[in-house]
TITITOR-176251 format. One record per residue (C-alpha): residue number from 1; residue in one letter; chain; x, y, z. Coordinates in nm, 3 decimals. Layout:
% TITITOR-176251
- NUM | A | A | X | Y | Z
...
END
This chain:
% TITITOR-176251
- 1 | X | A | -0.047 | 10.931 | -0.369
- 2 | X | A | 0.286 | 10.972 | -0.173
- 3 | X | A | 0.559 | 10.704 | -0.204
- 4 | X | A | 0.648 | 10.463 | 0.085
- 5 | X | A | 1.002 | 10.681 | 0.023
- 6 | X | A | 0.865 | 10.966 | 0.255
- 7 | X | A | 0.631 | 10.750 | 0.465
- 8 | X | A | 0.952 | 10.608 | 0.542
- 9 | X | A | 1.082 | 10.852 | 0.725
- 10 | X | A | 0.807 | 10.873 | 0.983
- 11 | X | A | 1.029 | 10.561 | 1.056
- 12 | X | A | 1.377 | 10.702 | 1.144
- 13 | X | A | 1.316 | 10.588 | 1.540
- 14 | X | A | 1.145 | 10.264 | 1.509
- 15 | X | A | 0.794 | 10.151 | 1.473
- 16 | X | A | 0.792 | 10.130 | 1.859
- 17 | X | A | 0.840 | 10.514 | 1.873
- 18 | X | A | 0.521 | 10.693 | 2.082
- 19 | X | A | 0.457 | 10.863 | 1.786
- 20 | X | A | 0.320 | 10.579 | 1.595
- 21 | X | A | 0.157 | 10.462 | 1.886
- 22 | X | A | -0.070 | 10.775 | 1.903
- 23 | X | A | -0.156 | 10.779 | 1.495
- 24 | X | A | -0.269 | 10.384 | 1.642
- 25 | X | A | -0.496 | 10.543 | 1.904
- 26 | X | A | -0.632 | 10.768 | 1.677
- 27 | X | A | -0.722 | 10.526 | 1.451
- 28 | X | A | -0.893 | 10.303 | 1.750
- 29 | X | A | -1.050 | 10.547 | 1.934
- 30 | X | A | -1.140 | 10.877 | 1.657
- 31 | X | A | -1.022 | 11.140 | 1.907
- 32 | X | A | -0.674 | 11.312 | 1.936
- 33 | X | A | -0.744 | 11.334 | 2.371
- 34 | X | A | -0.821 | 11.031 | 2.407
- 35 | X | A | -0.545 | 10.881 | 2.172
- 36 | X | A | -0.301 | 11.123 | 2.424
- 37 | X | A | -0.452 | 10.903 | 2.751
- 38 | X | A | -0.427 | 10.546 | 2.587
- 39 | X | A | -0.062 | 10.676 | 2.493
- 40 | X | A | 0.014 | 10.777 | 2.824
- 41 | X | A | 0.062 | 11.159 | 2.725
- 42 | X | A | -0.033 | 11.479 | 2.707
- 43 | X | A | -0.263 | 11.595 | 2.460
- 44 | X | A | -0.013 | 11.877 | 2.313
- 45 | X | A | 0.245 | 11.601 | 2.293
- 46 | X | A | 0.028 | 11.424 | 2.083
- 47 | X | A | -0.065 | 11.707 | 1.861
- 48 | X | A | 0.343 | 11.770 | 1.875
- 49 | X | A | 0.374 | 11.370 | 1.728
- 50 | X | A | 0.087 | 11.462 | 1.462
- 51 | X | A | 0.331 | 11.725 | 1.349
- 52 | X | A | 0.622 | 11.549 | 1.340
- 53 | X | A | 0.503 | 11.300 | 1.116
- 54 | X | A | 0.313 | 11.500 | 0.912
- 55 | X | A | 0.628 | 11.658 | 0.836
- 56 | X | A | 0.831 | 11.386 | 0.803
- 57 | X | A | 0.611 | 11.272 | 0.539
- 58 | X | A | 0.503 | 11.532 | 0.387
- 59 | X | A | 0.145 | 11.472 | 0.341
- 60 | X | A | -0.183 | 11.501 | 0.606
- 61 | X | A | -0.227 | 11.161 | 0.835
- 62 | X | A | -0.504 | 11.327 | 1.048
- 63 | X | A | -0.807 | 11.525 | 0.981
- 64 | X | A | -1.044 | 11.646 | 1.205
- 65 | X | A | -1.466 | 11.539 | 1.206
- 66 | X | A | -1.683 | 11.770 | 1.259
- 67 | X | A | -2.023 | 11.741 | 1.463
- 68 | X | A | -2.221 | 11.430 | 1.579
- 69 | X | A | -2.304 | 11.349 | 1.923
- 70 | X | A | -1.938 | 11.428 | 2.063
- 71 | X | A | -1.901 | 11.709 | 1.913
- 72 | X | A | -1.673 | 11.560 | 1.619
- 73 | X | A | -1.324 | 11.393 | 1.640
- 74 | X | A | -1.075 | 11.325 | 1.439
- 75 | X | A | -0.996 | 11.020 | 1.196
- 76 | X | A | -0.700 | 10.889 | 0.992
- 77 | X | A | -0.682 | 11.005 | 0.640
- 78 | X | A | -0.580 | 10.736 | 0.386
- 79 | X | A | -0.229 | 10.774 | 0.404
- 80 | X | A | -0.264 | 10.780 | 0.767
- 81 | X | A | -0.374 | 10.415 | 0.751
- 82 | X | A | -0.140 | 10.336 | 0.511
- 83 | X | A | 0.128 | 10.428 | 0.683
- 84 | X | A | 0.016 | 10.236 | 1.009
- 85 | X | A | 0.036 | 9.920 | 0.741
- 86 | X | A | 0.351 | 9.957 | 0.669
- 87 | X | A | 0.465 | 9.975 | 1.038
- 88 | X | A | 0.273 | 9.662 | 1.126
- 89 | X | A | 0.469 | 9.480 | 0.808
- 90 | X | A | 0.804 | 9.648 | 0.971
- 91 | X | A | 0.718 | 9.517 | 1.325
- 92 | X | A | 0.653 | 9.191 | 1.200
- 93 | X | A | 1.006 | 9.205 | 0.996
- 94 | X | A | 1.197 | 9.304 | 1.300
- 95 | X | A | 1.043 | 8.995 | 1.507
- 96 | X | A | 1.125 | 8.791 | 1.294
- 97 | X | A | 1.475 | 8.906 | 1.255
- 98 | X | A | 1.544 | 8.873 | 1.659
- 99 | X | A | 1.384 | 8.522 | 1.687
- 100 | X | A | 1.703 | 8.437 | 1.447
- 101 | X | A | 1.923 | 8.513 | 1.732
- 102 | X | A | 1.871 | 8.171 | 1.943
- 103 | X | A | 2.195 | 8.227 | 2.136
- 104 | X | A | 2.109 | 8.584 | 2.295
- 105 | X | A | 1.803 | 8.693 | 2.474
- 106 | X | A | 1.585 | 8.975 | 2.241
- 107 | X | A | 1.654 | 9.209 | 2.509
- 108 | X | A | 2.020 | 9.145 | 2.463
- 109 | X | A | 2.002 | 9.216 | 2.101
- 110 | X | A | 1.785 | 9.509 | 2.106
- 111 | X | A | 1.965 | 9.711 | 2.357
- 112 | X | A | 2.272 | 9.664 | 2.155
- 113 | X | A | 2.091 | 9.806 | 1.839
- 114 | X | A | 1.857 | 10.060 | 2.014
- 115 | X | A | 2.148 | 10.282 | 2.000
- 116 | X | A | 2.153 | 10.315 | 1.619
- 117 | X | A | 1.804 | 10.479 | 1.642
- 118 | X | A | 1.856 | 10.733 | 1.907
- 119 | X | A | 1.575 | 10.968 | 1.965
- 120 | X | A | 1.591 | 11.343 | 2.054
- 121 | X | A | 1.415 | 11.618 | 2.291
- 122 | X | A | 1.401 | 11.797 | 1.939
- 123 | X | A | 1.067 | 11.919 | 1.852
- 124 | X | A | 1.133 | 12.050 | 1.474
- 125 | X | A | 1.227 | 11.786 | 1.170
- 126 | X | A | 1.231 | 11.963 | 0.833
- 127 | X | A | 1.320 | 11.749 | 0.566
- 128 | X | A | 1.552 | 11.935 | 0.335
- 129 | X | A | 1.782 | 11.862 | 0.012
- 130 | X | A | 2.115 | 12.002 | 0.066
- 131 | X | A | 2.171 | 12.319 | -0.187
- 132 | X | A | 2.552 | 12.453 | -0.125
- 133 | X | A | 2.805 | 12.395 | 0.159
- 134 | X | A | 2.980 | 12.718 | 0.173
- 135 | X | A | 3.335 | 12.688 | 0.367
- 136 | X | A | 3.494 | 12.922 | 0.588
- 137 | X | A | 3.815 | 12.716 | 0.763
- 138 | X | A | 3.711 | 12.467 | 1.022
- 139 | X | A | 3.299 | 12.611 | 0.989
- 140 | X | A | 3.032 | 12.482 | 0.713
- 141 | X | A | 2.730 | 12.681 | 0.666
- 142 | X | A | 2.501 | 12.396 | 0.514
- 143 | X | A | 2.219 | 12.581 | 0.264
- 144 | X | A | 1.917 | 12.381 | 0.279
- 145 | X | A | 1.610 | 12.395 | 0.077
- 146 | X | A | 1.267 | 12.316 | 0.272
- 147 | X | A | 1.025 | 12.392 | 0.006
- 148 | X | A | 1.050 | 12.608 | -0.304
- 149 | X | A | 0.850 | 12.886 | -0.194
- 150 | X | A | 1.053 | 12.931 | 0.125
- 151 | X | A | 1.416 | 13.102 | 0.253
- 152 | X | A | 1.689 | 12.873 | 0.235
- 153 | X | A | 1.736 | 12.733 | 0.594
- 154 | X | A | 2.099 | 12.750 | 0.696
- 155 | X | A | 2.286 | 12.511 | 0.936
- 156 | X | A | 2.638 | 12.629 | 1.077
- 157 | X | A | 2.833 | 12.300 | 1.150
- 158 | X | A | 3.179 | 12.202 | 1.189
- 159 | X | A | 3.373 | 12.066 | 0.876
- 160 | X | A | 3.444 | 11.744 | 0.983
- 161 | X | A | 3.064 | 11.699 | 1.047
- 162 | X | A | 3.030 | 11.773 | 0.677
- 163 | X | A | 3.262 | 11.556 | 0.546
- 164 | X | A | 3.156 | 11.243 | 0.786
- 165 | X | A | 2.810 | 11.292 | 0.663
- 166 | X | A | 2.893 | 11.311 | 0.314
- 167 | X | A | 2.709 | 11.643 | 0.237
- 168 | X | A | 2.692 | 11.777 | -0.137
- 169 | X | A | 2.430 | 11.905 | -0.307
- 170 | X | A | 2.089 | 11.717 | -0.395
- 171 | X | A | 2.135 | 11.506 | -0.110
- 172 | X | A | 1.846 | 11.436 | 0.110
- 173 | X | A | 1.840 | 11.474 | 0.495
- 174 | X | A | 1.628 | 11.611 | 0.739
- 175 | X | A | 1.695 | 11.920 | 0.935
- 176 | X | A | 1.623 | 11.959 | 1.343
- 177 | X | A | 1.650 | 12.185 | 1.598
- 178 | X | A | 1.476 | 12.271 | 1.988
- 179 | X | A | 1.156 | 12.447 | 1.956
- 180 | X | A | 1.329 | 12.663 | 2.261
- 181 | X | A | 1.637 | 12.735 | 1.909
- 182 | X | A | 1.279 | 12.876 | 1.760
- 183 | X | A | 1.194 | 13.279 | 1.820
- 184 | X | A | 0.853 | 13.382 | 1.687
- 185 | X | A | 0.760 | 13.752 | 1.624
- 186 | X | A | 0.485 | 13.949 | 1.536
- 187 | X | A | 0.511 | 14.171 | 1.207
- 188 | X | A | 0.602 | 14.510 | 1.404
- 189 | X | A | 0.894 | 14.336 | 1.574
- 190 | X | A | 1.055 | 14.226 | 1.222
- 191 | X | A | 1.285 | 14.536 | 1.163
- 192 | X | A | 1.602 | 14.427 | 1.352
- 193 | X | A | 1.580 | 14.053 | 1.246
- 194 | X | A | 1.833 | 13.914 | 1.015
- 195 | X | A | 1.726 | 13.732 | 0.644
- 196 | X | A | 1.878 | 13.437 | 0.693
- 197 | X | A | 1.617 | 13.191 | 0.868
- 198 | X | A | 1.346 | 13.404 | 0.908
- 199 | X | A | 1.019 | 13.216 | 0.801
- 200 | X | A | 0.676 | 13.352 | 0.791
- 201 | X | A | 0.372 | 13.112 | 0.848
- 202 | X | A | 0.039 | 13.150 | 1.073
- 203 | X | A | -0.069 | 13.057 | 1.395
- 204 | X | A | -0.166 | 12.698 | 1.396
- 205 | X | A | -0.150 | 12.669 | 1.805
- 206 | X | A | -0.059 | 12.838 | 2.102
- 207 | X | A | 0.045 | 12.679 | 2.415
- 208 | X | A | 0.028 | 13.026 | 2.673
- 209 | X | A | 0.301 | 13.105 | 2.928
- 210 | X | A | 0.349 | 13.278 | 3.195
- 211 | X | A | 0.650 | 13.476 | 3.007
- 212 | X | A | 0.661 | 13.289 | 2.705
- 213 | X | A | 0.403 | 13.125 | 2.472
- 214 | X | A | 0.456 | 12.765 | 2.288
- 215 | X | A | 0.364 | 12.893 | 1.942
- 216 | X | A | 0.311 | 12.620 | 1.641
- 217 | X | A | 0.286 | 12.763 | 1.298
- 218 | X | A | 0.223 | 12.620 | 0.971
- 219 | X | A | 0.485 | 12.743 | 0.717
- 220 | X | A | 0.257 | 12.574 | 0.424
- 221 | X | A | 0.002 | 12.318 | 0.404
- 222 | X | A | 0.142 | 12.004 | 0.580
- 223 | X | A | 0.451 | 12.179 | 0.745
- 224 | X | A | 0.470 | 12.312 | 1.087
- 225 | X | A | 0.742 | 12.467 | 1.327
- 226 | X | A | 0.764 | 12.513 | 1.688
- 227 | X | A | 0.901 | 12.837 | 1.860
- 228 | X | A | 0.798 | 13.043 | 2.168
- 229 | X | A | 0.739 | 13.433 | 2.176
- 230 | X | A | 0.718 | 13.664 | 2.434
- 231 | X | A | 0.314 | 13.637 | 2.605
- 232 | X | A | 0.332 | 13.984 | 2.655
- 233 | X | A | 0.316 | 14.056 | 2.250
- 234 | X | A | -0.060 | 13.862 | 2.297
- 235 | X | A | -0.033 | 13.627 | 1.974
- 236 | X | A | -0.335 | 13.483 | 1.876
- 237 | X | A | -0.469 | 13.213 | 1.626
- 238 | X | A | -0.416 | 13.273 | 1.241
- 239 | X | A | -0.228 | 13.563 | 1.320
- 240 | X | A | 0.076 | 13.591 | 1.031
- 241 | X | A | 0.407 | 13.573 | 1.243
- 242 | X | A | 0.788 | 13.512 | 1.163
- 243 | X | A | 0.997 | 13.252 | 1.309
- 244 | X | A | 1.382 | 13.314 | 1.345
- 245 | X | A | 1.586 | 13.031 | 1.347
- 246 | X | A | 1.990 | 13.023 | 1.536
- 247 | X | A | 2.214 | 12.872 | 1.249
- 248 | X | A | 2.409 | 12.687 | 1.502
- 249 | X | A | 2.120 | 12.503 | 1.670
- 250 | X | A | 2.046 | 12.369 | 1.361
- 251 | X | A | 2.155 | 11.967 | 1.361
- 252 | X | A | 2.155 | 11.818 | 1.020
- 253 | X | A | 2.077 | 11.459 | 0.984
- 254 | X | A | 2.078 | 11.172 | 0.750
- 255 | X | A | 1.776 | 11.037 | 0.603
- 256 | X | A | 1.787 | 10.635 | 0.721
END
């Protein structure tokens, strides 16, 4: 069984984040769409939050039901619940923490603190241990390892960056970047692509454009990333494809 370590960092934006809200739904209702309309969202945005926390903790939260009279569903796996425990127990905390303040208002208080957990348009959080820094003047090209049976992910970032984070090797964080940073390939377009931050997975979704297609792919079992390709290369489901990754749209952040 995982340790609340990585279920806690489905956490790094707050039990109030839409994401938990949607594993909620799913847990109500037993289906992903209609999880997405209690949520108030789309139902690729709520695939995108089963993703993200998925990958933030590293283990499955939803799994889909097949058959019966709707034609099947989906359902929280164990973890999945547990997980939803733990930020009832953390909501509960928090309360409790703001009724404290008698002089201020709770609204006072939490948009003071909000801004500690910022969230992001980024679609892609990799958590990552830092392997080597390697210097070059003012520039740090972070090495991070995702898994131990993938590339090295690299993050160009400033120095000062580096040192205000405290970056050395063996320390945890988790890597982001915009799914629009992301450029997926088929294998005959591979030739001209660089090594570094190419990653090969298959075809877990795809979200068609006019131009370009919203492609999700699973690099292994519990760990997706989200790039777009050109429609006209006609992508389709399962289909083995390579992601390429820009070094400096890589952001590097701190486990909380």
């Amino acid at each position: 069984m995982t340790d609340s370590v990585s279920l806690a960092n489905a956490f790094a934006h707050g039990t109030t984040d839409k994401r938990i809200e949607v594993l909620r739904q799913i847990g109500q209702t037993g289906s992903i769409s209609q999880a997405a309309r209690e949520a108030g969202i789309s139902y690729k945005a709520a695939w995108q939050a089963i993703d993200t926390l998925t990958n933030l903790t590293g283990v499955s939260l939803v799994e889909k039901v097949v058959g019966g009279v709707g034609g099947g569903g989906a359902k929280l796996t164990d973890e999945g619940e547990r997980l939803l425990q733990i930020a009832g127990v953390l909501e509960k905390k928090r309360q409790e923490v703001l009724d404290q303040f008698q002089g201020e208002t709770i609204d006072t208080v939490d948009a003071r603190f909000s801004r500690l957990s910022i969230r992001t348009s980024m679609r892609n959080y990799l958590p990552c241990r830092v392997k080597g820094l390697k210097m070059s003047g003012q520039i740090v090209r972070v090495c991070l390892a995702v898994n131990d049976s993938m590339p090295v992910l690299i993050a160009r970032i400033t120095r000062t960056s580096a040192e205000l984070l405290a970056l050395k090797p063996g320390l945890q964080v988790v890597a982001m970047c915009k799914a629009t940073a992301v450029k997926v390939f088929d294998e005959t377009n591979t030739s001209n692509l660089s090594s570094a931050n190419l990653f090969c997975g298959k075809v877990a979704r795809i979200s068609a454009g006019d131009k370009e297609d919203e492609v999700t792919m699973e690099l292994i079992p519990g760990l997706q990333l989200v790039g777009f390709a050109s429609a006209d290369r006609k992508i389709q489901l399962e289909d083995r494809v390579f992601a390429s990754v820009d070094e400096s749209a890589v952001v590097v952040a701190l486990l909380p």
